[in-house]
C-alpha positions as CSV (number, residue, x, y, z in Angstrom):
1,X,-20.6,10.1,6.0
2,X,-22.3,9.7,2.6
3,X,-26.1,8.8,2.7
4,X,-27.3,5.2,3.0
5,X,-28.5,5.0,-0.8
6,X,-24.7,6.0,-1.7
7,X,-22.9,3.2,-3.4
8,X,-19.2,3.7,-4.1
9,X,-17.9,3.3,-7.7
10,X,-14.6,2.6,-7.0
11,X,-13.2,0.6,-3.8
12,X,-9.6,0.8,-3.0
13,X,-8.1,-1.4,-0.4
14,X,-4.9,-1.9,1.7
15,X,-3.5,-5.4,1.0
16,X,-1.7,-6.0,4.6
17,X,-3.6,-5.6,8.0
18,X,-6.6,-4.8,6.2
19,X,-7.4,-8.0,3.5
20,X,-4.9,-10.0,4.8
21,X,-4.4,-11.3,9.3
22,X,-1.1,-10.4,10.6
23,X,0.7,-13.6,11.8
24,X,1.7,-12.9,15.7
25,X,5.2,-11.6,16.1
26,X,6.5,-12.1,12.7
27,X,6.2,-8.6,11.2
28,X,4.7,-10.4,8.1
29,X,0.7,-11.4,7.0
30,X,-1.1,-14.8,6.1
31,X,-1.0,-15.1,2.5
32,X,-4.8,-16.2,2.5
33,X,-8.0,-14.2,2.0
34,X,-10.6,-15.1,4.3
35,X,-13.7,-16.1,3.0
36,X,-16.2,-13.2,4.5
37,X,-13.3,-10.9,2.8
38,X,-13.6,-12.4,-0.4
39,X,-17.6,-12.7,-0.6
40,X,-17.4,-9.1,0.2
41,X,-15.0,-8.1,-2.7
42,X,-17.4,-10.3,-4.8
43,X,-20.5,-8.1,-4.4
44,X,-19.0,-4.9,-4.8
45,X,-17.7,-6.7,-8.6
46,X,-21.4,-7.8,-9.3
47,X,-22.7,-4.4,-8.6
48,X,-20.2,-3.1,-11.0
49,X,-18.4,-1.3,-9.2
50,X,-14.1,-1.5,-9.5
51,X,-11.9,-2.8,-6.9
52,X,-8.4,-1.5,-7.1
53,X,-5.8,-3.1,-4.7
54,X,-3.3,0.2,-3.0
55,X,-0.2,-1.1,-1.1
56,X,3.5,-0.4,0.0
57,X,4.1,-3.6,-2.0
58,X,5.7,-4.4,-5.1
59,X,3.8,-5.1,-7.9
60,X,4.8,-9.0,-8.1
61,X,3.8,-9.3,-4.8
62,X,0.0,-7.7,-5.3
63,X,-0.9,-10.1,-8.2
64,X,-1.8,-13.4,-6.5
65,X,-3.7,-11.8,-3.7
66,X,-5.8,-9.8,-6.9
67,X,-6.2,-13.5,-8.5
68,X,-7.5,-14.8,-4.7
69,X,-10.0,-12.0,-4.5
70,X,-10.8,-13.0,-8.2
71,X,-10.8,-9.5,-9.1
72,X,-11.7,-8.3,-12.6
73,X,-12.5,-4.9,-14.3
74,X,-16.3,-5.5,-14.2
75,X,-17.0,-3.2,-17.6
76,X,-14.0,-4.7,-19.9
77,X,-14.1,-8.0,-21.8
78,X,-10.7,-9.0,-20.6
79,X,-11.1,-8.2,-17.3
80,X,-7.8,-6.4,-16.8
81,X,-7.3,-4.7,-13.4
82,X,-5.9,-1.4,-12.4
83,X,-3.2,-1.7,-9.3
84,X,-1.6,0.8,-7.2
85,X,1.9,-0.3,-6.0
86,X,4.9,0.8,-4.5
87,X,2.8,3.3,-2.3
88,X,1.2,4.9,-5.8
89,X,4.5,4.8,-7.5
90,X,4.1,2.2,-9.8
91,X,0.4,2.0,-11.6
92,X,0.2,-1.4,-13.2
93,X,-2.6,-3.3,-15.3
94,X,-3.2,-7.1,-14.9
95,X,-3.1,-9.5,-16.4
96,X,-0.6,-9.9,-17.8
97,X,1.3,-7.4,-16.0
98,X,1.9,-4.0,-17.7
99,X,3.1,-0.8,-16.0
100,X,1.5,1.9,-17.5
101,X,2.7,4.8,-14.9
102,X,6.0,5.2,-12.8
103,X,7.2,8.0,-10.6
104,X,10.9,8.0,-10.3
105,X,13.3,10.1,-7.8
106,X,17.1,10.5,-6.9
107,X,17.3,8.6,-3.3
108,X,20.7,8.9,-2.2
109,X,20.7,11.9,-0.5
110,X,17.7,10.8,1.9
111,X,19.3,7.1,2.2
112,X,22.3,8.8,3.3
113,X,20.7,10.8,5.6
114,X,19.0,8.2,7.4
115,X,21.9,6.0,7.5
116,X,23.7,8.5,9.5
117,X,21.5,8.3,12.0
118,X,20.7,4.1,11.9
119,X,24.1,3.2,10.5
120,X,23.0,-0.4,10.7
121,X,19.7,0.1,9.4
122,X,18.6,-2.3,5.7
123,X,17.9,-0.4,2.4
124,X,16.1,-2.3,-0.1
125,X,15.5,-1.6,-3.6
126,X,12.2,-2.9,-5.9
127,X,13.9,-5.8,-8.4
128,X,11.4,-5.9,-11.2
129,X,9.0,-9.4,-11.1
130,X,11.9,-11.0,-9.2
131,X,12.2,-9.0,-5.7
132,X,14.3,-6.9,-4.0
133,X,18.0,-5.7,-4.4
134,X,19.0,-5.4,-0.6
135,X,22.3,-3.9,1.3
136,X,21.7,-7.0,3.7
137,X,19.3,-9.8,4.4
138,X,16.0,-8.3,6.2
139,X,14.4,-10.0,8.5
140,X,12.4,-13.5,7.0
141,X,9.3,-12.9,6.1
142,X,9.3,-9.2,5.6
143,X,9.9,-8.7,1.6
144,X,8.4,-10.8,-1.0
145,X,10.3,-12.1,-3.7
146,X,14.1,-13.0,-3.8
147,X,16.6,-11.1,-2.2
148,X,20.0,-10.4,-4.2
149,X,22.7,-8.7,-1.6
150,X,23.5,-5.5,-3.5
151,X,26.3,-2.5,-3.0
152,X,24.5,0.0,-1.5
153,X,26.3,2.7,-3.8
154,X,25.3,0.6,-6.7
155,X,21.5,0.6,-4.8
156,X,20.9,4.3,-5.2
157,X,23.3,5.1,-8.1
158,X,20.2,5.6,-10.7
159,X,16.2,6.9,-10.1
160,X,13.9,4.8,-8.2
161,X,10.3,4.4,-7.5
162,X,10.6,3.3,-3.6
163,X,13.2,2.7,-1.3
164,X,12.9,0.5,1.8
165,X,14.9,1.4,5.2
166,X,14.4,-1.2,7.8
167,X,16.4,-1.5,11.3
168,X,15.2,-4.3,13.3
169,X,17.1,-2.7,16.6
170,X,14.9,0.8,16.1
171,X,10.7,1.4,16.9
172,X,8.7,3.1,14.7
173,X,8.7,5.6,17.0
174,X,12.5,6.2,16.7
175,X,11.6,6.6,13.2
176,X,9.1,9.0,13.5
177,X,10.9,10.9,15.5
178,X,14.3,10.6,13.1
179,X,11.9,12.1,9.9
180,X,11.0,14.8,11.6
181,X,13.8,16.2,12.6
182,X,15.9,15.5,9.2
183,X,12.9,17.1,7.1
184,X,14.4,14.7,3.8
185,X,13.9,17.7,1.4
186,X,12.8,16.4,-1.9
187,X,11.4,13.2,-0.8
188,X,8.1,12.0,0.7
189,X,8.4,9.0,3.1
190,X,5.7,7.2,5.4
191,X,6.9,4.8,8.4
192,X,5.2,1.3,9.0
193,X,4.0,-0.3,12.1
194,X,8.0,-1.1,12.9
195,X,11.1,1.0,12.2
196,X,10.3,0.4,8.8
197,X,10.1,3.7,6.2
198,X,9.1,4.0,2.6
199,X,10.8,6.9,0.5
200,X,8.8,8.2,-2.3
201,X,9.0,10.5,-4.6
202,X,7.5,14.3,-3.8
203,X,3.5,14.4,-3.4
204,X,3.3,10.4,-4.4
205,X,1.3,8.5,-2.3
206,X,-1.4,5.6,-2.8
207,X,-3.7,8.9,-2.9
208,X,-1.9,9.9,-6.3
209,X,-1.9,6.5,-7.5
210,X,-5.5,5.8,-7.0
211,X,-6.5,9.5,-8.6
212,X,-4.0,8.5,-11.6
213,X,-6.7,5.2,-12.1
214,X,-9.7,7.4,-11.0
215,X,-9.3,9.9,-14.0
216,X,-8.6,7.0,-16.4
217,X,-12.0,5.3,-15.3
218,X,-14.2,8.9,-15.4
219,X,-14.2,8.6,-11.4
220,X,-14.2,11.5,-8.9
221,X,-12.9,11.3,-5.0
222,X,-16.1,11.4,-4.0
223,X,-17.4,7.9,-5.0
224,X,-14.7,6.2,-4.0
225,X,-14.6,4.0,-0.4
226,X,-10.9,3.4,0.3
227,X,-10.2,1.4,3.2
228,X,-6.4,0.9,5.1
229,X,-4.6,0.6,8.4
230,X,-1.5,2.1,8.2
231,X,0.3,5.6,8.4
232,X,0.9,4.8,4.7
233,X,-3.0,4.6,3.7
234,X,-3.3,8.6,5.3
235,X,-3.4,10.2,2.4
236,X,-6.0,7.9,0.8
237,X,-8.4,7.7,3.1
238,X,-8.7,11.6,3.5
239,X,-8.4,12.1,-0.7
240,X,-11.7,9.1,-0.8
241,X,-15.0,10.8,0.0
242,X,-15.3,8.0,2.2
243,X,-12.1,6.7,4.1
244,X,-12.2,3.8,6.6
245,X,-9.9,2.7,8.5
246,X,-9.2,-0.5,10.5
247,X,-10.0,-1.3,13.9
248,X,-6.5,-1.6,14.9
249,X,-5.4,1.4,13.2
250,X,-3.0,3.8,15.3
251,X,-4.4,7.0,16.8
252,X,-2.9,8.6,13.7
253,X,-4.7,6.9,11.1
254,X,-8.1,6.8,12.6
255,X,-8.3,10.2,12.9
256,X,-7.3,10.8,9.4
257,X,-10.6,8.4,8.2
258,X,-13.9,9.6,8.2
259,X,-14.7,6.0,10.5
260,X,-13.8,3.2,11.6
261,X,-14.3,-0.6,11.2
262,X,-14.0,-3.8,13.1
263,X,-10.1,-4.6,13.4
264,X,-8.7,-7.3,10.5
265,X,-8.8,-10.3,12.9
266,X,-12.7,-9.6,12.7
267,X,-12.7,-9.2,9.0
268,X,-13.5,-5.7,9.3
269,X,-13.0,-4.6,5.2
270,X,-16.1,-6.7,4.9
271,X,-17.8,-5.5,7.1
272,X,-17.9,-2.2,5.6
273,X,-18.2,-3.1,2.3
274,X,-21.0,-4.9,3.2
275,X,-22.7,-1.6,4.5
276,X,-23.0,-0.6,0.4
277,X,-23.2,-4.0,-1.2
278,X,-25.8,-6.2,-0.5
């Protein structure tokens, strides 16, 4: 753990489970910032230091939870912010929104994989500002955006940044299980709380992402806090020199941080930012 008189130049935080309450049962979060999260965020941008949101989502989907924060670039007239998306595939600046960085792959050969084993399983592809191109509906709530019913040749005909695979009848567990024994040579993937997994592109990860923005801004790993709760946030939080993760992180997660805060239902991102920003 770095000294007490160790402030961090660059915060990255998780979006889901760690900003933003998981609504009971629905596999989805409150779209509201609460306020101790917020006051929090607000410090760390009056000591100067950068806030850079990191999630699985899609960039559309990041900006109005940046604009509740209020977030700015603290050392910039205009303010503009750097955001990792997609899981680090997709580095955009806002506003207005500009991607500036974009890790592509070939998918169909993992998708195909996976599908033999979860035939029934949902692929999803990132639509650009509008939402997601799907094989079939996913479950309400889960994906941002609209959702226009694609072909699922037509899906994974061309490069991607991220592809979605969702089956609601499968645990996370199933999926775990599933990766490991396929290997999906040539493609990185993470699985969610549910049997839910992001494909990505070799080596990218919201770790990648966030050093992508950290050599832009003159920042090394080691003053930057990044904070998360999910399998997806691993590689961040052991690439930060100081990684936290969420109270109700799995067993896998916490052990990849270097601690652990109160869970998100007891605002526990402020918490530890308030440990460095007074």
């Amino acid at each position: 753990m770095p000294d007490r008189g160790w402030q961090p130049k660059l915060v990255a935080l998780d979006i889901d489970g760690t900003l933003l309450k998981w609504v009971d049962g629905a596999g989805s979060t409150h779209e509201e910032v609460p306020a101790a999260v917020h006051d929090a965020v607000q410090r760390v941008l009056t000591a100067g230091s950068y806030v850079v949101l990191a999630s699985g989502r899609a960039p559309h989907s990041m900006t109005a939870i940046a604009d509740q924060l209020g977030l700015r670039d603290p050392h910039v007239p205009d303010g503009r912010l750097w955001i990792v998306a997609s899981n680090g595939s997709v580095i955009v600046r806002y506003p207005p929104m500009e991607i500036v960085h974009e890790e592509t792959f070939d998918a169909a050969p993992a998708v195909h994989a996976v599908l033999q084993r979860h035939p029934d399983a949902l692929v999803a592809i990132e639509e650009r500002g509008v939402g997601y191109r799907v094989s079939a509906p996913f479950p309400e709530g889960e994906l941002g955006g609209e959702s226009i019913v694609t072909r699922l040749e037509d899906l994974v005909s061309a490069p991607v940044s991220r592809v979605i695979i969702r089956d609601p009848q499968a645990t996370a567990e199933d999926f775990v299980a599933m990766a490991a024994e396929l290997g999906l040579h040539g493609t990185d993937y993470v699985v969610g709380w549910t049997a839910w997994m992001d494909l990505a592109p070799v080596g990218v990860s919201k770790a990648s992402g966030l050093r992508y923005v950290a050599e832009q801004l003159g920042i090394g790993a080691e003053d930057v806090l990044a904070i998360g709760d999910g399998r997806n946030d691993i590689e961040m939080l052991t690439w930060a020199g100081r990684g936290v993760a969420m109270g109700q992180a799995v067993q896998e997660v916490r052990d990849a941080a270097d601690d652990v805060t109160a869970q998100v239902d007891e605002d526990g991102a402020a918490i530890e930012l308030d440990r460095w920003f007074v």
